[in-house]
C-alpha positions in Angstrom: 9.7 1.0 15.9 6.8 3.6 16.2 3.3 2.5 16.6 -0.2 3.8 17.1 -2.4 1.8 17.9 -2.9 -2.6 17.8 -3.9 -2.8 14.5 -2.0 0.5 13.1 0.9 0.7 13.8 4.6 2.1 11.7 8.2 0.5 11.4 11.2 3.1 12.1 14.3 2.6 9.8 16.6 4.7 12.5 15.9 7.9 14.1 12.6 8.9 15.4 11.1 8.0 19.1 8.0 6.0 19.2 5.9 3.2 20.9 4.5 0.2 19.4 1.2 -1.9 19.2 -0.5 -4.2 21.9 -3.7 -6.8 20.5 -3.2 -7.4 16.7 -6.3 -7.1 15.0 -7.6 -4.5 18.0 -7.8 -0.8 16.9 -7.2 2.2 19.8 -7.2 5.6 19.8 -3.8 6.1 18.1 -0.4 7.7 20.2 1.2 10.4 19.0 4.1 10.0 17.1 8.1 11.6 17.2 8.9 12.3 13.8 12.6 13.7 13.5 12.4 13.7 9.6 13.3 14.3 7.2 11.5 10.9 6.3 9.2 8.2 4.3 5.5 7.3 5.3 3.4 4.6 3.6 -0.2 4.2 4.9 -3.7 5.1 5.0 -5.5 8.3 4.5 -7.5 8.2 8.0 -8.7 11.7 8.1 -7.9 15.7 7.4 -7.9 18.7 9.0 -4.4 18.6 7.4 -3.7 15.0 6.8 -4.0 12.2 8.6 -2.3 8.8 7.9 -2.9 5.4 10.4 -3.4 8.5 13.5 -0.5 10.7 12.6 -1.0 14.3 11.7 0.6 15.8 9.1 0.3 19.8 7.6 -0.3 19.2 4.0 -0.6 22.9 2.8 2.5 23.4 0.8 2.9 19.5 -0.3 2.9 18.1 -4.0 0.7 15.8 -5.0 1.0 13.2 -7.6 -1.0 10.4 -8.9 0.3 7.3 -10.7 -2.4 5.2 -12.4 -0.8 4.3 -15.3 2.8 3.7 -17.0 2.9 7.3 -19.0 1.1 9.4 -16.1 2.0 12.8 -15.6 2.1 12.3 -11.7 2.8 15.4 -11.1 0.3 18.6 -10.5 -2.4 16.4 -8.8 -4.5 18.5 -6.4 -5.1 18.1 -2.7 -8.4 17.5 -3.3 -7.9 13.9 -5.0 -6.7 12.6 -1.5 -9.4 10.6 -0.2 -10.2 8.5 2.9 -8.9 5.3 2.5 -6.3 6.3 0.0 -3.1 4.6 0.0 -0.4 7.0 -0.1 3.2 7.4 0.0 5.1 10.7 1.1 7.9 12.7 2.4 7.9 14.3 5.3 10.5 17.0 6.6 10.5 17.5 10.4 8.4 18.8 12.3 5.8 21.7 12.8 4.0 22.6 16.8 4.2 18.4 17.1 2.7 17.7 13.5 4.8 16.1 10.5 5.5 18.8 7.9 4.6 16.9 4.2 6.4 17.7 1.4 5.0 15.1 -1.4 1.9 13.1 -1.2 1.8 10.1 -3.9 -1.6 8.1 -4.2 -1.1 4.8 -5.2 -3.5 2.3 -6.0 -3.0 -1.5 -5.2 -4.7 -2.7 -7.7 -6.4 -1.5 -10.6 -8.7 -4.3 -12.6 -11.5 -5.5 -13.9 -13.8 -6.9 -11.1 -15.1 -10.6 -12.2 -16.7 -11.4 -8.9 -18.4 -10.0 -5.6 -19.6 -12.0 -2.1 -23.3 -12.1 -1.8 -23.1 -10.6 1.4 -21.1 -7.9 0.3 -18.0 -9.1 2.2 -15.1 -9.4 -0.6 -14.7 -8.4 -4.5 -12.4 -10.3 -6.5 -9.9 -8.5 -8.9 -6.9 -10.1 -11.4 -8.4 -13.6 -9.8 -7.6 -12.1 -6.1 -10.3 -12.2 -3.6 -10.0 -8.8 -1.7 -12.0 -8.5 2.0 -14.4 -5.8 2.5 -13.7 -4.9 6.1 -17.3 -3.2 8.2 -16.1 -3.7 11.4 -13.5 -0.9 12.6 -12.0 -3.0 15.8 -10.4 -4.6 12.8 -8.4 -1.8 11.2 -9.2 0.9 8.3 -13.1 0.7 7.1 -13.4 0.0 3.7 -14.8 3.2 1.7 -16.7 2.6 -0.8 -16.8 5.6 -3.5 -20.8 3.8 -4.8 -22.7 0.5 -2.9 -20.9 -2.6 -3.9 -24.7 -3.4 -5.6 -24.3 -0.3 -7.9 -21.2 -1.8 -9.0 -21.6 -4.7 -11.9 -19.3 -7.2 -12.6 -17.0 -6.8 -15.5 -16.3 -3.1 -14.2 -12.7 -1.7 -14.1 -11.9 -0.5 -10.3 -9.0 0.8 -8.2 -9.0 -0.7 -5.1 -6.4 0.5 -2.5 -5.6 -2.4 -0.1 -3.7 -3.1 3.4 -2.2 -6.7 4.6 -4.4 -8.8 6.5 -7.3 -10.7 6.6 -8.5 -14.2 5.3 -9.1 -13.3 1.9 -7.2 -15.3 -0.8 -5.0 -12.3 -1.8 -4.3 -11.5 1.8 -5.6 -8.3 1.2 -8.1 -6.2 2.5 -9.6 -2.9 1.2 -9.2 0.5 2.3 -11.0 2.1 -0.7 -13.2 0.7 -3.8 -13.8 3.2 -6.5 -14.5 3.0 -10.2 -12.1 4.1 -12.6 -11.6 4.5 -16.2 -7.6 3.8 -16.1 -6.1 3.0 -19.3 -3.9 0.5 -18.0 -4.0 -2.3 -15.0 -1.7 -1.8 -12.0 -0.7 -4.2 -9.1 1.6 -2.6 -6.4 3.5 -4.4 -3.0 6.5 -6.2 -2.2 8.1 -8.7 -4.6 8.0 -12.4 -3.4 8.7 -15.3 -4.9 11.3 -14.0 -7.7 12.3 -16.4 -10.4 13.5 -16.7 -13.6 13.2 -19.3 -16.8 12.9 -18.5 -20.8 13.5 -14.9 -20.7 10.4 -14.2 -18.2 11.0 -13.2 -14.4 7.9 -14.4 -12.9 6.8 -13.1 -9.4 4.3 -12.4 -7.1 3.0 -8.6 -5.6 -0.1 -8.2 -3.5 -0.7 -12.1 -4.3 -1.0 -11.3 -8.2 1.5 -13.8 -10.4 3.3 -10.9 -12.4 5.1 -12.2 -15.6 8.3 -9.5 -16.5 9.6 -10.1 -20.1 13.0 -9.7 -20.0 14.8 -8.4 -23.3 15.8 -5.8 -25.6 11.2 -5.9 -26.1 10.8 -7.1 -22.7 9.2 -4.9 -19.9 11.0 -1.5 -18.3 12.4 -1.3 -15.3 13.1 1.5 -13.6 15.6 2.8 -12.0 17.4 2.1 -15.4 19.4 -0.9 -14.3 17.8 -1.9 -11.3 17.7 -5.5 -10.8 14.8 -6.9 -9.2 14.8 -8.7 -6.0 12.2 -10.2 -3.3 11.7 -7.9 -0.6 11.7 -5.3 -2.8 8.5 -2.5 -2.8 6.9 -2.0 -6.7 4.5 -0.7 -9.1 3.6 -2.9 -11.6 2.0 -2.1 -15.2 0.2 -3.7 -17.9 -1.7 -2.8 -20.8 -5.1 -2.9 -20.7 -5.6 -6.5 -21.8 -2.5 -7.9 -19.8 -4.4 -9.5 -17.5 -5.1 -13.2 -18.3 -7.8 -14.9 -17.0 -7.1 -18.3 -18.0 -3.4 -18.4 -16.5 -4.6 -15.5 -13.4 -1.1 -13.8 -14.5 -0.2 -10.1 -15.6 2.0 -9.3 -17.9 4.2 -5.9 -16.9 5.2 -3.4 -19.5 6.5 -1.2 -17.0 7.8 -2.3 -13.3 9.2 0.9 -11.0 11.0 -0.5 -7.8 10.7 2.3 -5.1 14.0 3.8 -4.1 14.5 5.2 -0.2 15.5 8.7 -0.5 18.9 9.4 0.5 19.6 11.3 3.6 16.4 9.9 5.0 15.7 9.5 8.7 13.0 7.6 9.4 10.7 5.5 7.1 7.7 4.8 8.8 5.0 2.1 7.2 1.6 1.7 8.3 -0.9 -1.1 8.6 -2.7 -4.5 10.1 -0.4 -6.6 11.9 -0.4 -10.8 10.9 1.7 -13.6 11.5 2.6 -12.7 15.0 5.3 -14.6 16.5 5.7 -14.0 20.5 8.8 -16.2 20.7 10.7 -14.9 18.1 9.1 -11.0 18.4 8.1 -10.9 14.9 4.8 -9.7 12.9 4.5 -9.2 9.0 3.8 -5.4 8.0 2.6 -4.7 4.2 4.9 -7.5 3.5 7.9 -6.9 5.7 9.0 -8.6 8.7 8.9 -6.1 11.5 11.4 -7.7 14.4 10.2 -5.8 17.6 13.0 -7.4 20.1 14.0 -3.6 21.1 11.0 -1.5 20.8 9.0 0.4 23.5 5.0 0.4 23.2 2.6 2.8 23.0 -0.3 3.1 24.8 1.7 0.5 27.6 
């Protein structure tokens, strides 16, 4: 377990040193973090000079960059310059460089990308695909929201991509990292498959609180890896068409559904975010949707 600071904080899959979190909900001035690599990193885009993800520096200057907001994206060839703050990003990391990680691949990817029906008066949450998604202004309570325009510049009826951490009191259980408008040709939803089941030739699930309907079939939705059978637990990117989205049942219809696969000969995989359900007794908190156990891990700051 590696951890920077209450309310940022990363889970170690083997390998690595590393410290772990104190208050949930309480930000600090993130550790430092031991990264053996090679290795995974999902997170936040919390600054540059290089790259920074949830407090961890990492030297961007020879890494990819891809971008997937849609089923039939070229991801590849994206430029460093489409990495924002707030951005939720996944990447590779190989080692390390005078005590920063070395990237190798930087992969945006948006949690959600829909049309936005609704807004709080008070500027507090947007609701996309039927989710209400916190606006978070208060930084003792993890990532800021960026907003790429004011919420009031931003109509209802719009198509947005919002990127998205755990936590909160929103309905979705979400809460925003980044707002932008986008002109996407398809919807996206992207988190950790819960509540898998199947009846009529549709799997039916939830990600990132969104009811995703998979059509199953010779016509039915892709899945890739070809052959991958989807499970809860795992990590996804859903994609619909355009219209997929139905308001009347607040479910998505996937065309496309790509499970992410841990890259093998992998050290560490290190996740980032807002720590909730916090048991004490049992030494448990949820992560982006895992269960972090945290029995055997040393904390940083102590």
């Amino acid at each position: 377990l590696v951890g920077f600071s209450a309310a940022l904080i990363a889970a170690c899959g083997g390998g690595g040193g590393g410290s772990a979190a104190a208050t949930p909900g309480t930000a600090t001035t993130p550790a430092t973090a031991t990264l053996e690599g090679p290795g995974s990193f999902v997170g936040t885009v919390t600054g540059f000079g290089s790259i920074i993800v949830d407090g961890v520096r990492f030297d961007d200057s020879k890494a990819s960059v891809s971008i997937e907001r849609s089923a039939d994206d070229n991801s590849n060839g994206g430029s460093r310059a489409e990495v924002k703050l707030g951005h939720q990003v996944t990447f590779g990391f190989d080692g390390r460089n005078e005590g920063e990680g070395v990237a190798r691949s930087i992969s945006i990817e948006p949690t959600l990308i829909g049309v936005m029906t609704a807004k709080a008066l008070d500027g507090s949450s947007i609701t996309v695909m039927g989710r209400e998604i916190a606006i978070n202004t208060n930084a003792a309570s993890g990532p800021v929201t960026v907003l790429e325009r004011s919420l009031a510049t931003i109509g209802n009826g719009s198509l947005v991509e919002v990127h998205a951490i755990a936590g909160g009191t929103a309905s979705s259980g979400l809460v925003a990292t980044r707002v932008e408008v986008t002109t996407s040709l398809a919807l996206r939803v992207s988190g950790v498959i819960s509540g898998l089941s199947s009846s009529g030739g549709v799997t039916s699930m939830s990600v990132a609180g969104v009811t995703v309907l998979v059509p199953t079939g010779a016509s039915g939705a892709t899945i890739v890896p070809v052959g991958t059978t989807l499970a809860n637990g795992q990590n996804v990117a859903v994609f619909a068409d355009r219209l997929g989205f139905n308001d009347v049942t607040a479910a998505l219809t996937a065309t496309r559904v790509r499970v992410a696969v841990r890259r093998a000969g992998t050290v560490d995989d290190y996740v980032g975010g807002v720590i909730t359900n916090l048991n004490t007794d049992a030494k448990t908190f949820t992560l982006g949707g895992l269960t972090v156990s945290y029995k055997l891990a040393t904390f940083s700051p102590n």
